[in-house]
N, CA, C and O atoms as a GROMACS GRO file, in nm:
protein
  400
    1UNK      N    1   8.262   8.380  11.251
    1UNK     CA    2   8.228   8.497  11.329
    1UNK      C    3   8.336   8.523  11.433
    1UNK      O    4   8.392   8.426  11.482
    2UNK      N    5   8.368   8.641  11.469
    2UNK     CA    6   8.438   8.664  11.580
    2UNK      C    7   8.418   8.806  11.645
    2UNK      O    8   8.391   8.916  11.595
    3UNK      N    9   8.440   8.767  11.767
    3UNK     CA   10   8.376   8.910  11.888
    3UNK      C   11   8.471   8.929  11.992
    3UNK      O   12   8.537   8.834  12.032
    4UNK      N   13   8.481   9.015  12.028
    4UNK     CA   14   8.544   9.054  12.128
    4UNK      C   15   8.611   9.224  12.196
    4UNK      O   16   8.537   9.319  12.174
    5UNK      N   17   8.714   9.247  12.258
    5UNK     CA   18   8.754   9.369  12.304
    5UNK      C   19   8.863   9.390  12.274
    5UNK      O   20   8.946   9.299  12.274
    6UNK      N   21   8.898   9.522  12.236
    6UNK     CA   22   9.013   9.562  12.201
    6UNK      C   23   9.059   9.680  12.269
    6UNK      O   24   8.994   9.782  12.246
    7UNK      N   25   9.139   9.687  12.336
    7UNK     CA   26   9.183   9.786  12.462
    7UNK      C   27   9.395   9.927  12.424
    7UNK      O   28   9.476   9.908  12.332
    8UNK      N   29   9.402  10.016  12.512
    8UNK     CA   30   9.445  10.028  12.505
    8UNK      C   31   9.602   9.922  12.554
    8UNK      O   32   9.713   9.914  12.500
    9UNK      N   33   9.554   9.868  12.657
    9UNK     CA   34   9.630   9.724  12.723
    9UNK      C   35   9.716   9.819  12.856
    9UNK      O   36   9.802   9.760  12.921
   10UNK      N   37   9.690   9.935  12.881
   10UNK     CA   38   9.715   9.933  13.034
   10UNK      C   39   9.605  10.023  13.105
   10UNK      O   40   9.500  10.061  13.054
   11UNK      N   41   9.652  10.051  13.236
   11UNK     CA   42   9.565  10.106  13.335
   11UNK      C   43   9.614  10.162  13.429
   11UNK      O   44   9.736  10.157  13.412
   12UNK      N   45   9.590  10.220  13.529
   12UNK     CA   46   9.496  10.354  13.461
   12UNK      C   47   9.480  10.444  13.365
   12UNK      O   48   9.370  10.487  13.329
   13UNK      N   49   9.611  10.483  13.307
   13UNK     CA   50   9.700  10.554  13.227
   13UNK      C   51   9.773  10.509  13.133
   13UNK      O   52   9.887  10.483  13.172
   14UNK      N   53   9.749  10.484  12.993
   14UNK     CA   54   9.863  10.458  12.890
   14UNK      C   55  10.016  10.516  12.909
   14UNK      O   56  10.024  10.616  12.981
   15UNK      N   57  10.103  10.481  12.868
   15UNK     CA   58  10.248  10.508  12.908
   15UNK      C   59  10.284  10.633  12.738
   15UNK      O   60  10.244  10.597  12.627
   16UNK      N   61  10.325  10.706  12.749
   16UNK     CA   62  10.368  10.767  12.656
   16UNK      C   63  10.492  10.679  12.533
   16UNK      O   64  10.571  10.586  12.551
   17UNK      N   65  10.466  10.746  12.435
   17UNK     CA   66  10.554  10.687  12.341
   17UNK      C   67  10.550  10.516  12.332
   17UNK      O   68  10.629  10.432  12.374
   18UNK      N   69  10.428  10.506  12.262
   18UNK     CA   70  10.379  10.388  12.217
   18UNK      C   71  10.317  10.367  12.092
   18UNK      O   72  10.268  10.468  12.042
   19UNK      N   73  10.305  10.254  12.026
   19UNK     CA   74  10.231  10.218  11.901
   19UNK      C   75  10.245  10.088  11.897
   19UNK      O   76  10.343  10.016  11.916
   20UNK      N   77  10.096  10.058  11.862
   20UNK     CA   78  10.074   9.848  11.875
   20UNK      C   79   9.943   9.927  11.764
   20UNK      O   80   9.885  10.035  11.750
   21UNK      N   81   9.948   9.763  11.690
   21UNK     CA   82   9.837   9.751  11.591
   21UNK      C   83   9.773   9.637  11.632
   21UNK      O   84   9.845   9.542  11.663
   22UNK      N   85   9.636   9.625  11.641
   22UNK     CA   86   9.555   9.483  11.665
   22UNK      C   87   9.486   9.461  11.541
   22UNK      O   88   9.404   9.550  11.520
   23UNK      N   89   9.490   9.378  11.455
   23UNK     CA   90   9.384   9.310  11.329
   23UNK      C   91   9.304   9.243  11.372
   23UNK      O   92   9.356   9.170  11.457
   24UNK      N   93   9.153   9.215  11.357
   24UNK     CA   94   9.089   9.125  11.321
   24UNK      C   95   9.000   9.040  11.212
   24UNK      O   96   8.898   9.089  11.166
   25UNK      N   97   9.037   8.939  11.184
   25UNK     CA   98   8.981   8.911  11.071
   25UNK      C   99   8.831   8.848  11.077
   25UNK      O  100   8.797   8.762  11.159
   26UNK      N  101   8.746   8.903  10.977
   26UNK     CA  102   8.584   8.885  11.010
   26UNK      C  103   8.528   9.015  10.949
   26UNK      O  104   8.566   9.130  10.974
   27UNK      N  105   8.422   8.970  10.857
   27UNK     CA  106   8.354   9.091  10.782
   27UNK      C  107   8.195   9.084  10.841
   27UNK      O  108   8.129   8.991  10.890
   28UNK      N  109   8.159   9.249  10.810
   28UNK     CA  110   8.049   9.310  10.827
   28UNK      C  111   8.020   9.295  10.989
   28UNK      O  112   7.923   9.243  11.044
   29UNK      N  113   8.166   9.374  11.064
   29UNK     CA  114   8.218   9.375  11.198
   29UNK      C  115   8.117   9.508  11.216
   29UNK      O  116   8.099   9.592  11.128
   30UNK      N  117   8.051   9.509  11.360
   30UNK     CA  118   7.992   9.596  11.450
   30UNK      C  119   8.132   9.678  11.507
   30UNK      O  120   8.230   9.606  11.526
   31UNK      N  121   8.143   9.784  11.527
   31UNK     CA  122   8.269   9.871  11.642
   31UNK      C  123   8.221   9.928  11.672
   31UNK      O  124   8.162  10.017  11.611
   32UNK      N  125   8.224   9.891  11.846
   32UNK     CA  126   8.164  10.002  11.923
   32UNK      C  127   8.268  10.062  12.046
   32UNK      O  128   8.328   9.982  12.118
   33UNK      N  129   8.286  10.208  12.064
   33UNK     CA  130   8.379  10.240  12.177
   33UNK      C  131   8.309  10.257  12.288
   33UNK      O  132   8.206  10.324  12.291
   34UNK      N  133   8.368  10.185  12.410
   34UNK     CA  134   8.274  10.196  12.478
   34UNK      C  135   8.338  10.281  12.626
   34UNK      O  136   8.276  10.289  12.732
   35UNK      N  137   8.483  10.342  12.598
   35UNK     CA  138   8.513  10.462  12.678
   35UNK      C  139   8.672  10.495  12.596
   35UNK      O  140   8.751  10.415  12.545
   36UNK      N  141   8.679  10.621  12.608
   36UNK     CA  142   8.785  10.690  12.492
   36UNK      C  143   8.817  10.806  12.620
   36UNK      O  144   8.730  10.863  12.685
   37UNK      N  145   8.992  10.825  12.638
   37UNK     CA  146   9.012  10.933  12.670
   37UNK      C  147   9.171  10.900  12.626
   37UNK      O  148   9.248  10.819  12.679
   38UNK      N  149   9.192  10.984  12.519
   38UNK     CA  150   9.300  11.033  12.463
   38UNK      C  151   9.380  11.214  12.451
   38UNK      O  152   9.320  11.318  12.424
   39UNK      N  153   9.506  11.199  12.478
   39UNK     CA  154   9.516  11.401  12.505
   39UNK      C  155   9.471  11.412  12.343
   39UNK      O  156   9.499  11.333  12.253
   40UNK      N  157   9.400  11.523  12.338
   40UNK     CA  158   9.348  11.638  12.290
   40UNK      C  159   9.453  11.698  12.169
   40UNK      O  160   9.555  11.749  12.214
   41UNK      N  161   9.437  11.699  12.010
   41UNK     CA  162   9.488  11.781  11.954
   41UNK      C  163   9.391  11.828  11.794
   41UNK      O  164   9.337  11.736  11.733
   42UNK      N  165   9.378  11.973  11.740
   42UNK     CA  166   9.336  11.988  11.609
   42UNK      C  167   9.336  11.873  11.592
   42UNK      O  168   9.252  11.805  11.651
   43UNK      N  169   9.449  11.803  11.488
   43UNK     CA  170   9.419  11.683  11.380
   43UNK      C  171   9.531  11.576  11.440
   43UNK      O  172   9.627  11.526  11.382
   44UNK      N  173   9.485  11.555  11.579
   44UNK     CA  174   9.510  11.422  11.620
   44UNK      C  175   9.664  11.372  11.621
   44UNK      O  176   9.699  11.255  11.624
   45UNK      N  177   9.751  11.489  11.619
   45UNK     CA  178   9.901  11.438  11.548
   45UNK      C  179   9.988  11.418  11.662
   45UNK      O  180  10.109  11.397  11.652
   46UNK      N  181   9.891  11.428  11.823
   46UNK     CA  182   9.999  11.364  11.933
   46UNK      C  183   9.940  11.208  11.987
   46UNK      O  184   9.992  11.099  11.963
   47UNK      N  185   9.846  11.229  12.046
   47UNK     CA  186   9.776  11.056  12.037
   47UNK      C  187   9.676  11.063  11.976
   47UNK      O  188   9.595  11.151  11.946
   48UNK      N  189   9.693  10.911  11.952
   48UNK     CA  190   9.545  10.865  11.821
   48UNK      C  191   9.473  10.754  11.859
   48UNK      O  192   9.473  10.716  11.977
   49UNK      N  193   9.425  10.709  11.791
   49UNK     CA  194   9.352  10.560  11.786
   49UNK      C  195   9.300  10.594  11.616
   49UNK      O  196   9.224  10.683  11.579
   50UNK      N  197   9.369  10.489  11.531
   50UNK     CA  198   9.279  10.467  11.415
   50UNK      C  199   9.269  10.342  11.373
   50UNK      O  200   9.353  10.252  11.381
   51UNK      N  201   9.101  10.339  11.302
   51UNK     CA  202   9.039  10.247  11.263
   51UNK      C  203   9.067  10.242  11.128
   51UNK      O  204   9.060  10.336  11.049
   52UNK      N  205   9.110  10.094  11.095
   52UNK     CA  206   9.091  10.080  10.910
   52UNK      C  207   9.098   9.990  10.897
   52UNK      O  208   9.161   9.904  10.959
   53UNK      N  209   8.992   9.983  10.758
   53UNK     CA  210   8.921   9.867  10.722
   53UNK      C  211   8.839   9.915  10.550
   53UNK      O  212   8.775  10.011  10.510
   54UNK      N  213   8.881   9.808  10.502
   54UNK     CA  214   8.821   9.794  10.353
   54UNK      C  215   8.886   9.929  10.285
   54UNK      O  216   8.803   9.990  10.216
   55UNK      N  217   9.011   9.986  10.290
   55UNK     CA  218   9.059  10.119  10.227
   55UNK      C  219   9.041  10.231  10.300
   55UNK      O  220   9.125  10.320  10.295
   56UNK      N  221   8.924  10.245  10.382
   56UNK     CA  222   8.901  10.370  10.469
   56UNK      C  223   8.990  10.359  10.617
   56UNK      O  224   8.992  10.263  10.694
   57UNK      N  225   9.052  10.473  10.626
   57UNK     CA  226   9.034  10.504  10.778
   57UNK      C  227   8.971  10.612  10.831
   57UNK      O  228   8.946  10.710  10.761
   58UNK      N  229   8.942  10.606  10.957
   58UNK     CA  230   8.907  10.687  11.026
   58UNK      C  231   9.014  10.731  11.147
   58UNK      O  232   9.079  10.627  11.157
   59UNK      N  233   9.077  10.833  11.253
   59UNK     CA  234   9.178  10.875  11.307
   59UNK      C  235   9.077  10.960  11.413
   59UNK      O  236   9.023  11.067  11.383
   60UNK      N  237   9.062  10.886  11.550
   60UNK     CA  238   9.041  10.983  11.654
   60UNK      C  239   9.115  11.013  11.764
   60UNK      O  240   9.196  10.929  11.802
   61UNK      N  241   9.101  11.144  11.841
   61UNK     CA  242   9.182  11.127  11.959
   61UNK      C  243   9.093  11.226  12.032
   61UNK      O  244   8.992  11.267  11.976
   62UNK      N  245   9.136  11.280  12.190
   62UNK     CA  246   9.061  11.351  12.267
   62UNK      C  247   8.984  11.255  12.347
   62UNK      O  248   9.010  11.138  12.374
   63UNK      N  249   8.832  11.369  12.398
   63UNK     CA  250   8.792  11.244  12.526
   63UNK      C  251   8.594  11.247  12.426
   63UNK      O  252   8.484  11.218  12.474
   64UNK      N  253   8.609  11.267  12.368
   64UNK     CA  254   8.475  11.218  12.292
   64UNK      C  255   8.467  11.125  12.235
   64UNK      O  256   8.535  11.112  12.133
   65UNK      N  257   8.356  10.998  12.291
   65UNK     CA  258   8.328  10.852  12.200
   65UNK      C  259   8.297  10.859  12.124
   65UNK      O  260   8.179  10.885  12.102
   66UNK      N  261   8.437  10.832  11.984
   66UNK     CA  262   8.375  10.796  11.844
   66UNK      C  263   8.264  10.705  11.849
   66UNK      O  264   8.238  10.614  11.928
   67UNK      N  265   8.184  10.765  11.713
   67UNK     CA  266   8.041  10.674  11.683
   67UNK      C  267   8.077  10.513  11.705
   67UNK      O  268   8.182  10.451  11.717
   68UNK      N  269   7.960  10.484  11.705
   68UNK     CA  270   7.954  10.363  11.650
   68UNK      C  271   7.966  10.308  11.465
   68UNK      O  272   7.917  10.377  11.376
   69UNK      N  273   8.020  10.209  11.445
   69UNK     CA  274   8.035  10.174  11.293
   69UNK      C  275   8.075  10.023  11.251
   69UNK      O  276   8.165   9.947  11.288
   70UNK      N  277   7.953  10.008  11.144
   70UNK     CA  278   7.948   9.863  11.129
   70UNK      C  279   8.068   9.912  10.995
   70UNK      O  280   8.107  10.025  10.965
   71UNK      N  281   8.104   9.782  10.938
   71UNK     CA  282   8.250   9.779  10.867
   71UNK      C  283   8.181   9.686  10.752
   71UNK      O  284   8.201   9.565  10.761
   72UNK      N  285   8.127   9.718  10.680
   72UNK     CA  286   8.050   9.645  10.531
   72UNK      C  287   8.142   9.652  10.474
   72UNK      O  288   8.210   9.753  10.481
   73UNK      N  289   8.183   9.527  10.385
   73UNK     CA  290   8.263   9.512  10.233
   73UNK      C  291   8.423   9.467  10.278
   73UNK      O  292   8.504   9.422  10.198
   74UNK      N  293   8.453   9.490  10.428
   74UNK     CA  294   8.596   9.431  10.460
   74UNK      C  295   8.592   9.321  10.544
   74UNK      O  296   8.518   9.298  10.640
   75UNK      N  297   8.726   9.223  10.467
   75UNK     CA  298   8.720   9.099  10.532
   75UNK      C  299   8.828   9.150  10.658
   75UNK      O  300   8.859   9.063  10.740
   76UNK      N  301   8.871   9.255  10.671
   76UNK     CA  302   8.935   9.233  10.849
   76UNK      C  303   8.920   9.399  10.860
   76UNK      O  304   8.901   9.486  10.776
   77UNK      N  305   8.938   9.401  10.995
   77UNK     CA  306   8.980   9.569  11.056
   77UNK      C  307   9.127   9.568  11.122
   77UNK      O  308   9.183   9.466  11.163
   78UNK      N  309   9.170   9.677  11.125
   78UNK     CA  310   9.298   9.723  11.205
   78UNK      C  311   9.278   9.831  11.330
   78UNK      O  312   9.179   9.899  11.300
   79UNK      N  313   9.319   9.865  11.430
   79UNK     CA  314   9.292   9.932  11.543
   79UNK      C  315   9.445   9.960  11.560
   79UNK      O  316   9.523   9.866  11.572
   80UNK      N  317   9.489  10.098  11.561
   80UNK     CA  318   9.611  10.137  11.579
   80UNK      C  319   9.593  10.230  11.696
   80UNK      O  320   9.495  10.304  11.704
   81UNK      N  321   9.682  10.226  11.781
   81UNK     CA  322   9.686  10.338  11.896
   81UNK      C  323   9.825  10.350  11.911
   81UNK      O  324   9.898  10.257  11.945
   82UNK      N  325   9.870  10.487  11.882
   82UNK     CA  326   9.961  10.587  11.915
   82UNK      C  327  10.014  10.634  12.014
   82UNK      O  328   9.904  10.650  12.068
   83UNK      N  329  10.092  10.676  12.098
   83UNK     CA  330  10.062  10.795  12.165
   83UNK      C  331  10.219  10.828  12.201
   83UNK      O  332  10.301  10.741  12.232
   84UNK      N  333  10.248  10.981  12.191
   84UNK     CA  334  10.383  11.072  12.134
   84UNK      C  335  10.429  11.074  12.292
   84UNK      O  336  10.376  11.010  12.383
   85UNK      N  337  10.542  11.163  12.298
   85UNK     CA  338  10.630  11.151  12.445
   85UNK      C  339  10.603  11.204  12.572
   85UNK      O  340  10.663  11.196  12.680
   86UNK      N  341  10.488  11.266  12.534
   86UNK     CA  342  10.418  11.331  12.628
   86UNK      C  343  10.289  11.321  12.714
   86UNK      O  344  10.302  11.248  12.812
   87UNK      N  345  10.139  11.391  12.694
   87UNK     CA  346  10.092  11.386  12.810
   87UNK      C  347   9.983  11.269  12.756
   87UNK      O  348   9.960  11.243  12.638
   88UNK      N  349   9.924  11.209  12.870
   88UNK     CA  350   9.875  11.104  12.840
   88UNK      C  351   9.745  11.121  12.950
   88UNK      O  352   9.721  11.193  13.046
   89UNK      N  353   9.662  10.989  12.863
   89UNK     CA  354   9.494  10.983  12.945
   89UNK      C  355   9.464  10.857  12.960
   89UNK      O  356   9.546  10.769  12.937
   90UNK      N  357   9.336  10.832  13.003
   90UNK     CA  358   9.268  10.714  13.055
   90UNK      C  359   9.294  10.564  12.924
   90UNK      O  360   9.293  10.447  12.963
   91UNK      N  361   9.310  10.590  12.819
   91UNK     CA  362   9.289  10.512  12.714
   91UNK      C  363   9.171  10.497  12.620
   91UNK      O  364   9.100  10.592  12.586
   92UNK      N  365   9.152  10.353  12.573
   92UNK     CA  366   9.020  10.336  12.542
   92UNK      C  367   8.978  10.219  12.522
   92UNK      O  368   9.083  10.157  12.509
   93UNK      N  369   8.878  10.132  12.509
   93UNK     CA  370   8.820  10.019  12.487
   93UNK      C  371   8.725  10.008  12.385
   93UNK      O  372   8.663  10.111  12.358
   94UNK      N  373   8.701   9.905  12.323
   94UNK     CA  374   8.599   9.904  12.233
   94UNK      C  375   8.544   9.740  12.234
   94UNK      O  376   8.607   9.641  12.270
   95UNK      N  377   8.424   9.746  12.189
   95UNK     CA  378   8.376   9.566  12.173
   95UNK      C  379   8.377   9.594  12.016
   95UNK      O  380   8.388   9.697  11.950
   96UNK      N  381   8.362   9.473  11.987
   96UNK     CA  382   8.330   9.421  11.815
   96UNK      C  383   8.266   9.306  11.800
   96UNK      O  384   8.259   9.228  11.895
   97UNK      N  385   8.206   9.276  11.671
   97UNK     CA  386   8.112   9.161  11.692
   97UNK      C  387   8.113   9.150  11.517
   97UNK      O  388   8.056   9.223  11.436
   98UNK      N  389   8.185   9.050  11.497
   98UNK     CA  390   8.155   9.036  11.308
   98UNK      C  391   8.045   8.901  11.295
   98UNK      O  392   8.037   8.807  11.374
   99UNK      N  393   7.972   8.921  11.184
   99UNK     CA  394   7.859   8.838  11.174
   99UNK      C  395   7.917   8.756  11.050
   99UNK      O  396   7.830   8.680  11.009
  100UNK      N  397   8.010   8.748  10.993
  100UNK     CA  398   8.054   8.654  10.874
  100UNK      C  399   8.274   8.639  10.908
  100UNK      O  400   8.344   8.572  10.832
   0.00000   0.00000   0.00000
């Protein structure tokens, strides 16, 4: 089993023109965000945060908390955060909790 937080890694403000990937390995993982503020675009193509796991991703950005989502059928997840040369926000955090 393994649990824990996965963050943008600064504060107050993420720094522009960045990209880090965090993996964790552990299936039928809980993800929960538990504060999201990323700048704002249509389809996400200046900052991001994406989740993937078992073939799917998912790609959010802006200041609305993606759902919550348990991760059935993958033995790890990936957490990617982006963010292009420009304007920047609060970040985001999330907990996780895999039961196998």
């Amino acid at each position: 089993t393994a649990a824990g937080t996965i963050t943008d890694g600064y504060t107050p403000t993420y720094p522009s023109a960045v990209e880090h990937t965090v993996t964790v390995v552990g299936g039928n993982c809980r993800v929960e965000w538990t504060s999201f503020d990323l700048e704002a675009s249509e389809n996400c193509e200046w900052d991001y945060v994406t989740l993937s796991a078992g073939g799917d991703t998912w790609t959010y950005c802006g200041g609305e908390l993606p759902p919550a989502q348990t991760l059935r059928g993958a033995r790890e997840f990936s957490v990617t955060f982006y963010s292009d040369a420009a304007v920047v926000g609060a970040g985001f955090d999330l907990v996780y909790a895999c039961t196998e």
